[in-house]
C-alpha positions, 0 to 999 in steps of 0.5 A, a space after each residue: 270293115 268300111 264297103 262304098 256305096 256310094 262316090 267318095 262315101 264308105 260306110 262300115 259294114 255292120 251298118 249295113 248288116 249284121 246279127 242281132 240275137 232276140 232270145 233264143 234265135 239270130 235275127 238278120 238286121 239289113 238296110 232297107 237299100 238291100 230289101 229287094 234283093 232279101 224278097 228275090 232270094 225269098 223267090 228264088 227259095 220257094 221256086 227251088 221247094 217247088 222244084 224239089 217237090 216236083 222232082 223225085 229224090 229217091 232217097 226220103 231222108 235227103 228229100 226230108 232234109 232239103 225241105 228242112 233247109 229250105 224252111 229254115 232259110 226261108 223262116 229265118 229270111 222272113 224275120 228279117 227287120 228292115 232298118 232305114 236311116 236318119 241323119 242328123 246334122 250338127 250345126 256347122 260354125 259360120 266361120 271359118 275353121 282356122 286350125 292353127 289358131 289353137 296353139 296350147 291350152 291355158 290353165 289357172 288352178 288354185 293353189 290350194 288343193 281343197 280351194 272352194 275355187 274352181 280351176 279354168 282350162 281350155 285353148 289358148 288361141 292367137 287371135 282374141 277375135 277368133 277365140 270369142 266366136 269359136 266359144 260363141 260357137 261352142 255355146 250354140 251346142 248348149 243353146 246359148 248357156 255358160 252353164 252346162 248342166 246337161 253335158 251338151 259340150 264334151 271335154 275330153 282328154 286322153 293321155 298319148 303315148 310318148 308323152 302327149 295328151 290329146 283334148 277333144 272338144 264335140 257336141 254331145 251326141 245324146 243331147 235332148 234336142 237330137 233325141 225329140 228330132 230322131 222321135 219326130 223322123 220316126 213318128 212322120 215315117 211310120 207309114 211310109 217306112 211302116 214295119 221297119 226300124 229307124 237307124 240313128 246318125 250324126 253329122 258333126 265337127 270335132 275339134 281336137 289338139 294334141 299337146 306335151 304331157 310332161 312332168 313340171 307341164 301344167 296339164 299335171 297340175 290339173 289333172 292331179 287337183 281336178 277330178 273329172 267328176 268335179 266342175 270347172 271352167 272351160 274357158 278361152 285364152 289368147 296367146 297375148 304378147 302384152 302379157 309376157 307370154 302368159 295367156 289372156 284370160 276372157 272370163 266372160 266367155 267360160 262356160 261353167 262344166 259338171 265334169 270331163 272325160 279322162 282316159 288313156 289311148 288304149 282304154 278307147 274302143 270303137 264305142 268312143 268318138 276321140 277312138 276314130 280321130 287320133 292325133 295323126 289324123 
């Protein structure tokens, strides 16, 4: 469940607060926006076992009782971990987004099935000029490299119902550079946020594009030779009219992949990105 907190900002609930079980016991995780409101409810409970103690209840086993209670909630409140949030934000293109640019996806697959040769795939744009600095863009998140070893762009595609695939195209949000920039937030606020845990964000572009998934489509071909485990090229393509109607290649700018990512719509959960960002969005 999404609540505002702010104009035009809703974040999700569990965010906010939530349960954690350590052990045997729950433990109340809450941002440390509400951490005033957590110390007045502390208050407000040890006035009311003041209160309980000065008034007389006849009754022993219901005095007895409120004091258990009392101690419960107060034991359980004073355990509470305070959690403050960090974000950090994906560099955004120095250009701007044109999303009709991408018109297909371009495919070149070995004809034989155990070809030494590794297949290439990846948009196919309208615009040459256009698709070299989108895929400059894409090598910043892997600094720069046409290798990528460590995973830094993620290819990922998922099969749609009706017949449409869906290819997805982010930054990977468990990239080393992210992981040493939350250790650095967390070791400058060990003072000022001493006692409370830190809550890791994102900010980020995704790129995405929905497509056919027929049989004859080349996307078939391709998923029957290439494994996602198995290396190929991301590599872009432009829509050329020069070259009736097939794509033009730019081998210069393909980034060599160790694998991608292949599921169906309904195998997503909340856990995956491309679960937030389905093709009517």
């Amino acid at each position: 469940m999404k609540i505002k907190i702010a104009k035009d900002l809703k974040v999700e609930l569990n965010t906010l607060i939530r349960f954690e079980w350590k052990k045997f016991y729950p433990v109340l995780i809450i941002h440390e926006r509400f951490e005033k409101t957590v110390k007045w409810i502390l208050r407000i409970i040890a006035v009311i076992g003041i209160l309980s103690s000065i008034l007389t209840i006849d009754k022993w086993y219901y005095s007895f009782s409120l004091a258990l209670l009392i101690f419960a909630v107060e034991q359980f409140l004073e355990k509470t971990i305070f959690e403050y949030t960090t974000i950090v934000t994906q560099p955004f293109p120095d250009f701007e987004v044109d999303y009709s640019q991408w018109k297909t996806n371009g495919f070149m697959i070995p004809k034989e099935k155990n070809s030494s040769e590794l297949p290439y795939f990846g948009p196919s744009y309208i615009d040459k000029e256009y698709a070299i600095k989108f895929f400059a863009y894409l090598k910043s998140w892997n600094y720069g490299q046409n290798i990528d070893n460590e995973n830094n762009i993620v290819v990922s595609l998922v099969i749609e119902p009706n017949d449409e695939y869906s290819t997805y195209l982010y930054a990977n949000t468990r990239r080393k550079n992210l992981e040493k920039i939350f250790s650095k937030e967390n070791k400058r606020n060990l003072l000022p946020k001493y006692g409370k845990r830190q809550q890791q964000f994102i900010m980020q572009m995704i790129y995405w594009h929905t497509l056919p998934f027929k049989e004859g489509y080349l996307i078939k071909q391709f998923l029957d030779y290439q494994s996602s485990s198995k290396p190929f090229y991301l590599l872009p393509s432009v829509l050329s009219k020069n070259t009736g109607g097939n794509p033009e290649f730019l081998f210069d700018h393909a980034i060599l992949k160790t694998g991608y990512i292949l599921k169906k719509r309904d195998e997503l959960n909340k856990t995956d990105i491309e679960f937030h960002f389905p093709p009517k969005k």
